[in-house]
N, C-alpha and C positions, 0 to 999 in steps of 0.2 A: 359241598352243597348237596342239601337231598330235595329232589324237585318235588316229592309226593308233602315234604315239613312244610316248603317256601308255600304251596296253593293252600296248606290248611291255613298257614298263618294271616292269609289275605283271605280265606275262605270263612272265617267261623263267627268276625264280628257282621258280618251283612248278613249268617245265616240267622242269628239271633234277633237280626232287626226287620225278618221274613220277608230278605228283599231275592233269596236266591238260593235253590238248592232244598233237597226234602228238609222237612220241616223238624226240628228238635233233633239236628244232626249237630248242633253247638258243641256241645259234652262230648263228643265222640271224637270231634276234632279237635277239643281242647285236648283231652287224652292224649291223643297221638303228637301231641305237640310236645307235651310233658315225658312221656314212653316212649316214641319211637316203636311201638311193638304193632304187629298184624299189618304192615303198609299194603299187601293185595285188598284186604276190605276195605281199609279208607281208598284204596285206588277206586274201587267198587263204588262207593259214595259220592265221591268228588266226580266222577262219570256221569251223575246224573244233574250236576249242576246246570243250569240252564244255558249259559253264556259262557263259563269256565273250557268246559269238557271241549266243545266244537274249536275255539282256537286254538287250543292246547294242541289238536289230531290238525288242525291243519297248517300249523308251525312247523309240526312232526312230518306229517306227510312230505312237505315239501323237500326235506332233510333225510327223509330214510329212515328215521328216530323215534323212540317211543314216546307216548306225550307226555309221561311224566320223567319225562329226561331233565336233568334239572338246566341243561341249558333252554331246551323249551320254554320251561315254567319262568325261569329269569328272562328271557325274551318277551314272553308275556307280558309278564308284571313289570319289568325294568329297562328292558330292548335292549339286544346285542346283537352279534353283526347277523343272525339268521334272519333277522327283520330286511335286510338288505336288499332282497333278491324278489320282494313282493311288490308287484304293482297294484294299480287301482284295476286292473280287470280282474286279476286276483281276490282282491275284497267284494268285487260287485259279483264274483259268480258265487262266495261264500256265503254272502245276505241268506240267503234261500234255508241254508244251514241254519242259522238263527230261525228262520219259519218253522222246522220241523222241532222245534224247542218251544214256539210258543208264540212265535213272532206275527202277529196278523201278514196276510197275504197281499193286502193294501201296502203295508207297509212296509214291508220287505220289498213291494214294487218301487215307492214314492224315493226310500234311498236311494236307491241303486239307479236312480237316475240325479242323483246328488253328489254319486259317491266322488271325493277329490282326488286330484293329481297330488298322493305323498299319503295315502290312506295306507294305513297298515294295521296288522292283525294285533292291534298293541293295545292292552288295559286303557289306556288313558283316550285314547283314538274311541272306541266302544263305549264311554263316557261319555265323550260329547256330539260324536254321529249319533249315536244310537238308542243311551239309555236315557238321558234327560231329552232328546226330540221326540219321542216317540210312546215308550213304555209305559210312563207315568206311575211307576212303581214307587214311586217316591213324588213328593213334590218337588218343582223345578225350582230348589233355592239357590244363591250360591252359596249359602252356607251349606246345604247337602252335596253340591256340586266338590267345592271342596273337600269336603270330607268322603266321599267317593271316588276319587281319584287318587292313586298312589304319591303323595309327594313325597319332600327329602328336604333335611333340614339337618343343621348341628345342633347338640345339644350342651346345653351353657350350665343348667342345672339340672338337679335331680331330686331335691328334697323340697316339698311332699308330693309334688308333682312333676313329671319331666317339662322344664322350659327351652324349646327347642326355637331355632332361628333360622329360617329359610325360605322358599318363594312359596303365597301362597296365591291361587288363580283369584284374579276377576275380572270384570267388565267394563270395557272403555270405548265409547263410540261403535258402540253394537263386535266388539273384539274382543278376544279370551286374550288377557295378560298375564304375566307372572309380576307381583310384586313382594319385596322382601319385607318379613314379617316376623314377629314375638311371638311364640302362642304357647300354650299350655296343654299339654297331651299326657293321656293317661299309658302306665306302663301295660303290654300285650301280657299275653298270656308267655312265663317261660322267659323272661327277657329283663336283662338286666344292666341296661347301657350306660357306659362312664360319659363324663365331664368332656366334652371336646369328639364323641363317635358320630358319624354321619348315622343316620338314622332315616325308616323309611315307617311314614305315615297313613295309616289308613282308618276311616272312620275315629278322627278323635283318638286313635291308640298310636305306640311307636311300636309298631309289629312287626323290625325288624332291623339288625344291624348291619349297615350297608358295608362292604369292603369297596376298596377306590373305583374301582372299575365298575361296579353297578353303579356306585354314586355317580360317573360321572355318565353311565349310559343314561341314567333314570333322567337326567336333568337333557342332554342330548336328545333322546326319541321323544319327550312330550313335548319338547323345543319343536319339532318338527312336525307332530302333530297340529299342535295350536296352528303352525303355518298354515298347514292342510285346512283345515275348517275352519279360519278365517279367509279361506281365497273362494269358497266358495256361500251363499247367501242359504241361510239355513231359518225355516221359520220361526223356530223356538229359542233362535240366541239371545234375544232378552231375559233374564232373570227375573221372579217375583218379588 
């Protein structure tokens, strides 16, 4: 696994839809997706991400590890056991990091007195503490919610579109759920999944082919996440 490949491949459909990251950096990441060639400059690029860069250095930190170690980058996007070791004081002295990124100062306060018992520095966790309560970089659907968040799913078919089967989030008595789902996903850049591959979902694309063990952490840490941020009362859990 090459951790600098896995952040572009989660990194290039959200640059396109100018939700993160310098701008008209899409083609540059699809490159290095397709080539593999120059990874110090895309290191370079993906550093200025907004939200990316800061959990990557502080998964690392924690570990001694560079950020784009690819167990980093899979802890990130998928969780494994480096998520372990992180509490919630942990996350609340890190808010502040997201402020030097762009984060209003208000709001990096209003979390951090939110922040829950089981918060961690994990994609999906950032999803729903932080980028739909607060950023309003997107509007609050759940259809965007969903498709912002990494899921995981099988894939049943592949012809003309990939039809893949797995839990997709929503909303039940003010709660984030998982429920299972049919849905229709376009193939990523570079990626060419069989009949029966676990598969990892992001904006509408299958961006990536999961081996057992991310599959089964990616479904484990958002499992725990969801916990987390339903135990505690957040203003914007309603969807539009």
């Amino acid at each position: 696994m090459n951790g600098t490949l896995l952040c572009c491949e989660f990194a290039n459909t959200p640059n396109l839809l100018k939700q993160c990251g310098p701008a008209e950096s899409y083609h540059v990441l699809n490159n290095y997706i397709l080539t593999k060639k120059n990874p110090k400059d895309i290191q370079k690029l993906l550093a200025k991400f907004e939200s990316l860069y800061p959990y990557l250095q502080l998964i690392a930190g924690k570990h001694g590890l560079y950020p784009f170690d690819d167990r980093v980058a899979e802890a990130y996007l998928f969780g494994n056991e480096l998520l372990d070791v992180f509490t919630a004081k942990d996350y609340r002295d890190f808010l502040p990091k997201l402020g030097e990124r762009g984060l209003p100062e208000f709001m990096v306060k209003g979390l951090q007195g939110l922040v829950p018992d089981g918060a961690l520095p994990y994609h999906a966790f950032h999803v729903f503490f932080v980028k739909f309560q607060v950023t309003r970089k997107v509007s609050k659907t759940l259809e965007n919610m969903v498709d912002c968040m990494v899921s995981w799913g099988e894939v049943k078919e592949v012809v003309p579109e990939l039809i893949v089967t797995g839990p997709v989030l929503n909303v039940k008595d003010d709660r984030y759920v998982l429920e299972e789902k049919e849905r229709s996903v376009k193939y990523g850049v570079g990626i060419n999944p069989k009949i029966g591959d676990k598969v990892a979902v992001h904006w509408g694309e299958c961006v990536h082919i999961l081996n057992q063990h991310q599959y089964e952490n990616l479904q484990k840490y958002t499992e725990k996440v969801i916990k987390a941020v339903n135990s505690v009362s957040l203003p914007q859990r309603r969807t539009e």
